[in-house]
N, C-alpha and C positions, 0 to 999 in steps of 0.2 A: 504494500500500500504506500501511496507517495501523499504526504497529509505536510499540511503546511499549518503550523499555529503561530495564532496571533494576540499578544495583550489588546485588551483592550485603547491604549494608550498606542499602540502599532497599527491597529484597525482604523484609528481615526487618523492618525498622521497619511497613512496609501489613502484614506476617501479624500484626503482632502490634495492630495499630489496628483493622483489618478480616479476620479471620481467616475469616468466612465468603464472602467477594472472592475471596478468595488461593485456597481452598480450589475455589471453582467456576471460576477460570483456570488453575490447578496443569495441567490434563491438556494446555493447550495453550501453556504455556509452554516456551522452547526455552532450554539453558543454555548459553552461550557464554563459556568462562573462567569471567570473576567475574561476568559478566553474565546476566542473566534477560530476554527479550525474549517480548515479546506480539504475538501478527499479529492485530489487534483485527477484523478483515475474519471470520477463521477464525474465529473466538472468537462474533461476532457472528449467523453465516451459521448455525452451530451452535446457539447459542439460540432461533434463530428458527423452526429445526426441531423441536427441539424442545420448545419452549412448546405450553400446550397451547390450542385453538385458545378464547377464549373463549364463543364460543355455546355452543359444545358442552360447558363447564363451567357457564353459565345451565342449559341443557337440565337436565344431570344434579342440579343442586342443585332447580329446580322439580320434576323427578320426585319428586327424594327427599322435600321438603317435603311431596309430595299423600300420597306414602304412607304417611308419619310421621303427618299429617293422620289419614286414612283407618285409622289404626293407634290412636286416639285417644292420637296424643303420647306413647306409652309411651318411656321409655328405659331403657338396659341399667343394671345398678347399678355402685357406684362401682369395685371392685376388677375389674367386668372393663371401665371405662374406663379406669381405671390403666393398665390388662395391655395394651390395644390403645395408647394412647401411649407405653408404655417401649417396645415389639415397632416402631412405629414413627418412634422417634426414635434407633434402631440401623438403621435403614433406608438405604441410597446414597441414596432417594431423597426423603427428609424434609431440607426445608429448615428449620431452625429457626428462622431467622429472618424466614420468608417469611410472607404478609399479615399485612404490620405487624405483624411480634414476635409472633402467635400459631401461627405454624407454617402449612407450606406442603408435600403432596404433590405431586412434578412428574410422579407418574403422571396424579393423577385431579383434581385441582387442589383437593382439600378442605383444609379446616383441622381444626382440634382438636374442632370441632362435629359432626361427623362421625360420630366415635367414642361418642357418646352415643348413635345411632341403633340399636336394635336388628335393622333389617331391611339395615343396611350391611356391606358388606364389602371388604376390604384389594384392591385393585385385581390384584394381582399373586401374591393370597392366602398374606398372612402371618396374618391373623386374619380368620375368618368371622363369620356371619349369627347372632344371638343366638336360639333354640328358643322 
């Protein structure tokens, strides 16, 4: 077993260095006293599940590109790209720090580029397909 503890006084100094860590180990951390312990196996076994698998994030981004293509590059205007990153950056499943500091869905694995596409939509449908 690979088990990582933590004082309580160590637990708060990483929330507050790396809050977005803390925040995606929080559900598998066990609190014992003053102690915070990680079973990195669990933790590990779990991301692995659920990551998404990367072909299958090439796949979805080359579709999207041909159609966006084939759409002659239109994209949606500004206030409802706004509207679609405030909608998913209140999201469980928006990493905001994910590909490299421009934001990470761990549904669909898009970023922030995404949301400019008029023919895209919110995986789990928070915001739809632009008319």
């Amino acid at each position: 077993m690979n088990i990582t503890k933590w004082s309580k006084q160590q637990y708060e100094e990483k929330k507050l260095k790396n809050p977005v860590f803390i925040e995606k180990v929080s559900p598998f951390l066990k609190i014992d006293g003053d102690s915070y312990i990680l079973d990195w196996d669990v933790f590990l076994k779990s991301e692995r599940e659920n990551k998404l698998n990367n072909i299958q994030i090439v796949k979805n981004f080359s579709k999207s590109m041909t159609t966006w293509a084939g759409n002659g590059f239109q994209r949606v205007q500004q206030h409802v790209y706004n509207t679609r990153i405030a909608i998913c950056q209140k999201c469980e499943f928006w990493e905001e720090h994910g590909n490299m500091g421009m934001g990470k869905c761990l549904k669909c694995g898009c970023g922030k580029g995404k949301h400019w596409l008029p023919h895209e939509q919110c995986p789990i449908g928070l915001w739809g397909k632009e008319q």
